[in-house]
Structures are given as C-alpha cells and as structure tokens.
N, C-alpha and C positions, 0 to 999 in steps of 0.2 A: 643838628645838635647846637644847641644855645651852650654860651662858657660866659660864665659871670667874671669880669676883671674890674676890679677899681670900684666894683658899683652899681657898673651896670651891664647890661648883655651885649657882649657880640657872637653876630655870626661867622661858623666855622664854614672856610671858605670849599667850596668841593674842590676835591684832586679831579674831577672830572673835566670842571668852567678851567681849571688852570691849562691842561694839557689841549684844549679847544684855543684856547686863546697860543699857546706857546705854538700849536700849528698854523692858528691865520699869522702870527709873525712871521714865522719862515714863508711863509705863502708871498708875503708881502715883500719878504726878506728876497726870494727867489725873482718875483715879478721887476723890482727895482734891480736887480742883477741884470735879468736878462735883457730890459731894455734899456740900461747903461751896454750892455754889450753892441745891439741893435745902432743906438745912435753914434758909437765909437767904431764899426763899419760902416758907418753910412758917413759918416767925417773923412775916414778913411781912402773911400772910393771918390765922395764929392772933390776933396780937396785935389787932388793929381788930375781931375776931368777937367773941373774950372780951370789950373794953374796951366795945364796943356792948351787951352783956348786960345792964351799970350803966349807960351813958351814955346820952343822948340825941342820935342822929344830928343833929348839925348841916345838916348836907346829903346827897346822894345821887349816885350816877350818872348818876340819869337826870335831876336839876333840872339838875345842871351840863351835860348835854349840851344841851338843852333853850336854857338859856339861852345857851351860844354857838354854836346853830343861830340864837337872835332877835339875837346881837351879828353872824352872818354876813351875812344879812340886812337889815342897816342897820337896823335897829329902834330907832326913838329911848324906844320906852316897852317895852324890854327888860326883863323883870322876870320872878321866882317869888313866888307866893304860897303860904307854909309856916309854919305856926303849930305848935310843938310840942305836945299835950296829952297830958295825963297819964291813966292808964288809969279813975281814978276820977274823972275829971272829962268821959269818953265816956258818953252812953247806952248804955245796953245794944242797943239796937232797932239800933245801927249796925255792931259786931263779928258778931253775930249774922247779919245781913242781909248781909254779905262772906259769910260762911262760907255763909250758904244758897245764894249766887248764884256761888261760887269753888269751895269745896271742903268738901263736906260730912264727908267723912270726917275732917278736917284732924286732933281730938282722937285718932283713933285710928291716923292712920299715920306711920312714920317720916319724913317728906321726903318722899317718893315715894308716887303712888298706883296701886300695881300693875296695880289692878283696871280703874281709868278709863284709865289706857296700854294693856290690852289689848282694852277698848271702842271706844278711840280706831282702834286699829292694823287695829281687825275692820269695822267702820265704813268708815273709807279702802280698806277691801279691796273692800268692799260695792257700792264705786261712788263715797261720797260725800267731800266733800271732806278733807282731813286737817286734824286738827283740833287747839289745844296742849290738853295733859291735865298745867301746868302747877298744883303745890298751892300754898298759900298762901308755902309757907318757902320754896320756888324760886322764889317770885316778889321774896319779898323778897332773897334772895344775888344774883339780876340785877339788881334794882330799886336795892340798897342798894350793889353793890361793883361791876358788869361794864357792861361797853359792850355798844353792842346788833351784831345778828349772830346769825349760823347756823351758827358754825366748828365743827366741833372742839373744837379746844382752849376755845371760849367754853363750848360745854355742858360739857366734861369740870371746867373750874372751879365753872361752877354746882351738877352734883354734888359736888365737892367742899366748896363754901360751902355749899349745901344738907346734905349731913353735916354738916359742923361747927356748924352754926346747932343743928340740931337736940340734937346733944351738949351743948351748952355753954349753951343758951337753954333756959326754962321754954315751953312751950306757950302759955302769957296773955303773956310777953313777944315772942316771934312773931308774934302776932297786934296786941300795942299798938303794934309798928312798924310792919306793915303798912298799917295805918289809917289811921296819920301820913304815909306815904311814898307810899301809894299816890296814883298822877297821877287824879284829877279832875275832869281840864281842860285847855286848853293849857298854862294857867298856872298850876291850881292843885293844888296839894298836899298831901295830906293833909286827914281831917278839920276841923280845924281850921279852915286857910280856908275849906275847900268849906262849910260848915252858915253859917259869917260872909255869904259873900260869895253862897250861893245861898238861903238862906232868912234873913237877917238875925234866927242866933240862935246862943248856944254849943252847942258839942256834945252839952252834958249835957241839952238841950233838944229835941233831933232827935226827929221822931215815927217810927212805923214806917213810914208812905207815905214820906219823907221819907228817910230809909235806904236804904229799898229803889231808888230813883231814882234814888242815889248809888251801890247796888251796880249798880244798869241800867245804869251806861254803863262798865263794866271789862267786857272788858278792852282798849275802845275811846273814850277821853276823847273823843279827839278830832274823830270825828267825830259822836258822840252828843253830847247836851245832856242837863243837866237842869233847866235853866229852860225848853226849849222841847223837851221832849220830844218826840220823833217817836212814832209809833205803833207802832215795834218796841220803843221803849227803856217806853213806858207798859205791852207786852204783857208783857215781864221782866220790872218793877218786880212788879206783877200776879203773875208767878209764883213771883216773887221772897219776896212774903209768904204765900203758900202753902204755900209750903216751909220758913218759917220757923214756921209753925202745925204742920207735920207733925214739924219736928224738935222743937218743944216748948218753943218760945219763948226767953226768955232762961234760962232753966233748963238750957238744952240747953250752957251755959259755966260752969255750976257746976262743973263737973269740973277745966277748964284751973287 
C-alpha cells in the first residue's frame, strides 16, 4: 500500500521485514553475549595458568576442598599441612621417584599419554578393571584449578587446563608444582611437609627409599601410609626404585 504524505508516495513499511529484522538483532544481540561470555572464561582460566608459571600457588582445589570436608565434619583440629619449596631446594631422588611411579613418559609428551590411554582402554577390554592413565600436568590442572567428579564438562576443562599448562609452563615447572601440591596425606601436602612431618628432615634431604614411599602412596593418600606402610604400598616403593634405576636415576631430569 502506497500513502501519499507532503506530495509524494511512501511505502508502508511491512510488520512482517520489521519483526525479521527485530529477530536477526537479537540473533546478533545473543551471538555478541555469548562470545563476550567465551572470552571472559578464557581470561579467566588464561590468567591464573600464566600468573602460576612465576608464582607460587598459595593453595589448591583440592587443600580447599579438603579442608571444608574437616570444617563439615565438626573437626576442631581442621587444618593443611603445605610448605612451599623451591625446586633447588628438593632432592632430586623425590621429582624422579613421581615420575617413575606416575608418568614416565611425562619429558616426552604433550599433556597426554596416548600410549598408556590405549593400554588402559585394552586392558578394561581385557577383563580388568579400568584404570586412570592420568600424566603428571593432568593431574596438576585437577589438583591445582577443578573439583573433583566425572563430568563432562570437569574432564573437557582438565584438557583444557592440561593444554594450557603445557603451552605456557616449562616441563621442570610442571613437575615443581606438582611435588608441592600433590596430597600426601589426609592432611598433607606437598613435599615439603610430607619429608617434615614423615621423616623429620628438609626436602633436600630425602633418600631414595624415602621418595619412593612418598611416590607409594599416590595416587591414594589416604588410605595408604607412609609411616606405616602396608605391604602393597612397601611392594611399590620396591618397584618404585627399580624403575628409577632403569630410567637412569637423577640424570633422567637433565633434560626438563
């Protein structure tokens, strides 16, 4: 329909082109939402990966869950024990003995270990139970940033975080956090107290037996000891320096 104003014709605009046009805006409206959402998660996660490369994690995911499973609990002697140290202030006999008894490949793969995921997967097929084929930097992007769980979305972050660690972190810094952060105990954390509190010495003092005791009981603190080792966690430690004999001892961290 043509409407004469002034003189001369305009066209009557349809309610149809209006209500198509009001939906590509929301469309647009929507699209601009969600990838402002997108990159203010990915700021989010980037920034605490990077800033942990120089810094020293003050705490974790899992100290903090930890401790308000013992504040749920009623726990009047609720507490972590977590002592930061520093890479040149660990034995060597302790980085070495994770890596024999966690992930031996850990120098040579990305995040991921192909090979022990499709050991794991053939295994589980086999009969036997299924197993994690979790490396050392997945354990630290759970250990350092995720709640615990089976989701989805929890693993899809851990690869995530597990890429990013790896991009952005040196192989020797991967591994000096892990050793700080990993659980050793109910309560304790990281080398640092574990070597204090289970053999009353610094780190830099740790023997290989000693190490290996501390790799024995991941990646189950809690109900392994290493003050009173059970007879499975004494069989691991045991295999535990075997394997650090056949990788070549501390030499086998020259490279990181």
């Amino acid at each position: 329909m043509n409407v004469a104003v002034a003189g001369r014709t305009r066209k009557r605009r349809s309610p149809t082109r209006g209500r198509k046009k009001a939906r590509r805006g929301r469309a647009v409206g929507l699209r601009v939402l969600l990838l402002g959402i997108v990159v203010g998660l990915g700021m989010a996660t980037i920034l605490p990966v990077v800033a942990f490369r120089w810094l020293d994690p003050p705490t974790s995911a899992v100290m903090m869950r930890t401790w308000v499973t013992q504040l749920r609990t009623n726990r009047d002697d609720a507490r972590i024990d977590y002592r930061w140290v520093p890479w040149k202030a660990i034995a060597p006999t302790i980085p070495i003995a994770m890596i024999a008894g966690e992930d031996q490949r850990f120098p040579r793969h990305h995040g991921f270990d192909v090979g022990e995921i499709r050991t794991a997967i053939a295994d589980h097929r086999a009969g036997a139970p299924m197993r994690g084929a979790s490396t050392i930097t997945q354990q630290v992007a759970k250990n350092l940033f995720l709640w615990s769980g089976r989701s989805w979305i929890r693993k899809g972050m851990e690869a995530y975080l597990t890429t990013l660690i790896e991009l952005t972190w040196t192989k020797r810094r991967i591994l000096e956090v892990y050793v700080n952060i990993a659980q050793l105990g109910p309560s304790v954390f990281g080398v640092g107290a574990a070597s204090e509190i289970y053999f009353g010495k610094s780190p830099h003092a740790v023997s290989a037996r000693e190490a290996a005791l501390l790799a024995a009981v991941l990646p189950n603190p809690i109900e392994r000891n290493v003050t009173s080792p059970s007879p499975t966690v004494l069989a691991r430690a045991t295999w535990i320096r075997q394997q650090v004999v056949q990788l070549g001892g501390a030499t086998y961290l020259d490279d990181l």
